[in-house]
C-alpha positions, 0 to 999 in steps of 0.5 A: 956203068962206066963213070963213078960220078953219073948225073942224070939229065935226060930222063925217058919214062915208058908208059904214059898212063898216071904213074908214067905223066906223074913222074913226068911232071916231077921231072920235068918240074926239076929240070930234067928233060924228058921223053915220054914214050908211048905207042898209042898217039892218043895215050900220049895227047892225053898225057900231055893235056893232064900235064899242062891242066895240072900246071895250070891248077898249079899256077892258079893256086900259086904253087907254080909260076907260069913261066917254070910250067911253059919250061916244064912243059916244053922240057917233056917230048913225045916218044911214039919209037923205042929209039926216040930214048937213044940219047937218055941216061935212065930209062924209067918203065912204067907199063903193065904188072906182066913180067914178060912184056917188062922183059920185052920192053927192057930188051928194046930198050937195051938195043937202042940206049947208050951202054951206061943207061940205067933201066929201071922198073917202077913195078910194085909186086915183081921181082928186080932180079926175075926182070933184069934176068932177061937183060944182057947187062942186068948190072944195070937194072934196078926197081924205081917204085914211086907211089900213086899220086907221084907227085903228093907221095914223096916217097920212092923205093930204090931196089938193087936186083942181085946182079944189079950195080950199086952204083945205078941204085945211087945215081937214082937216089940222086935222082930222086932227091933232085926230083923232091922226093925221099929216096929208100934204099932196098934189096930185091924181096917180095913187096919191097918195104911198103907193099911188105910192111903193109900185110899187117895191116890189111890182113889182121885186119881181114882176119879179125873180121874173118872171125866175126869178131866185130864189123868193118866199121868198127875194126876202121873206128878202133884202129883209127880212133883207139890205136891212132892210124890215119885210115882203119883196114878197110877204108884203106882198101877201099880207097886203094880198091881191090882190082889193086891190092888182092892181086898184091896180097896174092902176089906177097904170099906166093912169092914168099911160098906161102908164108902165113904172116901173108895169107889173103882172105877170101874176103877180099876174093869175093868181093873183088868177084862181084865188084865190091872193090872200092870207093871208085866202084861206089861201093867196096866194104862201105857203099858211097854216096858223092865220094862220101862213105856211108857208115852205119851209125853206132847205137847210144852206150847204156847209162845202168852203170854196174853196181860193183867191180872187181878188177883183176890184179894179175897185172897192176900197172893194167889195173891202175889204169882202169882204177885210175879212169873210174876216178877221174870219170866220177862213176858212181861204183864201188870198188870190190877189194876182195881177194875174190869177186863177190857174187854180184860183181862185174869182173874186169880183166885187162889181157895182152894177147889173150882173150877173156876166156883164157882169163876166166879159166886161167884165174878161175873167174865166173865167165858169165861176168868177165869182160875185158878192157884193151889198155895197149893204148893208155885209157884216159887219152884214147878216143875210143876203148874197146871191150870183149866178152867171153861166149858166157857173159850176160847182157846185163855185165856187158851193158854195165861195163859199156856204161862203165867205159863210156861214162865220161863221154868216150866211145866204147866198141864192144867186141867178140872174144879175140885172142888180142882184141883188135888193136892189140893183134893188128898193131902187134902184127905190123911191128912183128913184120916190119922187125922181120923186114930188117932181120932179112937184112931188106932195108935198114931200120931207119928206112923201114920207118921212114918208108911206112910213114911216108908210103902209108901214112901211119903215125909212127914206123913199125919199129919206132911203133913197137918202141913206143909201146914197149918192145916187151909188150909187143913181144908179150902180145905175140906169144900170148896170141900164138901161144893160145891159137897155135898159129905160126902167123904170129910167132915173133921175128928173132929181131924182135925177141932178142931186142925186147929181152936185151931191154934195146930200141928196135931200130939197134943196129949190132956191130959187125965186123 
């Protein structure tokens, strides 16, 4: 790029299926006039009837004035020709997840545009660098990774290939607040930030149930209603569908060579086999009926509240909690103060990355009546709590702490033993990863945060989530889980170690020279 102040005015986008016609219409929207390329005559008629039907819901709910959708309209032309795109500043791709026809198409382009044309790819899954390798100016190659629906997804992902000019990777941030969207800013890895950021989620998750340690209906309600997130895994892979998201997961774990963090499931392979792949489908991990999903209902929580409790005094602050819950729910228990469990009470424990064996043997408790209670989320605002058993607890104990943590009204999932429940593994997992994405130096902590929010919706960003949590207890849950199952997949990123035991923020930046 030969001018340091590059505006871009002429827009081509190649591919005019939804993510080309969606950012056609923000573009043109914006002033920007666009050359919509495709070969297919009838992909393009196409396109340009579901841009002016779009304006026109537009205009009828007041969102748009008829006479700026004539203009947008009118600024958004058909290209059938490589060289209809001479004239345009940046060229955005938005065809096909196959490295060699992106190469094809990139090395059209570069024969046709003008010497300072930005090429830019929207791929979500391939490498910048792998695409800008076959251009003979790969300087000015860059990632441009918008999000479906464009126009409601307001986030992009701007990516700098190694050989790529920082300054195309500018003149598209430019771009892209023209075009109403917030522009971050990151290096060429695998997944980029949300597409990395998002393993956490959707392969605990996969995980957890691989375990059969509870359904996918109650992981969804517990991670929706208990940790505060949007949608649970398997809602959110329904509605993403599977044909989408496990070539994606594969594509992650490979091209970091396998790394665990990122391992699929064979979950999601099975069931994209036979079909199962999501609400489009009519049926993913849940089966639906008018787009609605059919979720097996729960049963009624037991009403025989325990005669006697005895809570574990290994962690006060845990303990208080659930103390603090029986007050205020008015069950009718009394409270064993012994040093020990006398022989008739229900034992509650309160772990942090550790399953309620571990906790039995540990404190040499009686297994047959150990059940324990998730408090990473304060009990007494949570929508929902989440007890386990261990193997050997008795039907009557695990009824009577159900009753015990329902008793004001409250939901309560009873899961299996779980190294961390559920919420604790899954929410500790995507802190873990979002920490490792800013120790690679991927993208910086404020855009890490602000892409996962935006990009998938989470209330919080992983490091602003491990804040609120505590650093330290994010880092506790960790050792604890790989401490106790041996595996590498849950080892802390350095980022997070070092923060949590320096008592600093997980967005703390160290000073460089």
């Amino acid at each position: 790029m030969s001018t340091q102040d590059f505006r871009i005015d002429t827009l081509g986008i190649a591919g005019s299926g939804a993510m080309g016609r969606g950012i056609a219409q923000i573009a043109a929207l914006a002033g920007l006039t666009v050359y919509l390329f495709d070969t297919n005559p009838k992909a393009l008629a196409a396109a340009r009837a579901y841009l002016s039907e779009t304006f026109d819901k537009l205009i009828a709910k007041g969102k748009l004035k008829q006479a700026d959708a004539h203009a947008a309209l009118a600024r958004v032309r058909d290209a059938q020709f490589a060289n209809e795109l001479s004239d345009c500043d940046a060229v955005i791709e938005a065809i096909v997840e196959d490295l060699d026809i992106k190469r094809e198409l990139f090395r059209e382009l570069e024969a046709v545009v003008d010497a300072r044309c930005i090429l830019a790819s929207n791929t979500s899954s391939l490498s910048i660098t792998a695409i800008a390798a076959g251009c003979e100016k790969p300087e000015r190659v860059a990632g441009f990774h918008f999000f479906n629906p464009v126009p409601l997804m307001r986030v992009v992902e701007v990516i700098d290939g190694l050989r790529g000019d920082p300054r195309s990777g500018d003149a598209l941030m430019e771009l892209a607040r023209r075009m109403g969207h917030t522009p971050v800013r990151a290096k060429d890895m695998p997944g980029f930030i949300v597409n990395h950021a998002g393993r956490g989620m959707n392969t605990e998750g996969l995980r957890v149930a691989s375990e059969g340690i509870a359904s996918f209906a109650d992981i969804d309600r517990i991670m929706r209603e208990q940790a505060g997130f949007r949608l649970g895994p398997f809602e959110l892979l329904d509605l993403t569908a599977l044909d989408v998201s496990h070539p994606v997961m594969e594509s992650i774990y490979h091209q970091f060579y396998e790394e665990l963090r990122f391992k699929p499931s064979p979950i999601t392979g099975a069931r994209l086999a036979s079909g199962l792949i999501g609400r489009k489908a009519g049926e993913g991990f849940y089966r639906y009926v008018d787009g609605k999903a059919q979720v097996p209902p729960e049963a009624p929580a037991p009403t025989q509240l325990p005669a006697r409790i005895w809570i574990s005094r290994t962690s006060p602050p845990r303990r208080e909690q659930v103390l603090k819950l029986i007050a205020k729910s008015d069950a009718a228990c009394h409270i064993d103060t012994g040093h020990t469990p006398a022989p008739d009470s229900l034992i509650i424990v309160t772990p942090l990355g550790l399953d309620a064996t571990t906790i039995a043997i540990n404190e040499h408790l009686d297994a047959k009546r150990v059940v324990a209670v998730d408090t990473l989320f304060a009990l007494d605002t949570v929508a929902r709590r989440t007890i386990m058993t261990t193997p050997a607890t008795t039907p009557a104990m695990r009824d009577a702490a159900h009753a015990l943590f329902a008793a004001d009204g409250v939901p309560v999932t009873v899961i299996r033993d779980s190294t961390g429940f559920v919420a604790q593994r899954v929410v500790a997992t995507i802190v873990n990863i979002g920490c490792d994405i800013a120790q690679q130096g991927i993208a910086s902590p404020e855009d890490i945060d602000l892409a996962v929010m935006l990009g998938l919706g989470y209330p919080h960003g992983p490091l602003a989530l491990g804040d609120t949590l505590g650093a330290s207890t994010i880092l506790a849950i960790l050792r604890n889980i790989h401490g106790v199952l041996g595996d590498p997949r849950y080892r802390p990123s350095p980022w997070l170690a070092r923060r949590a035991q320096l008592g600093l923020s997980l967005t703390h930046l160290e000073e460089l020279r």
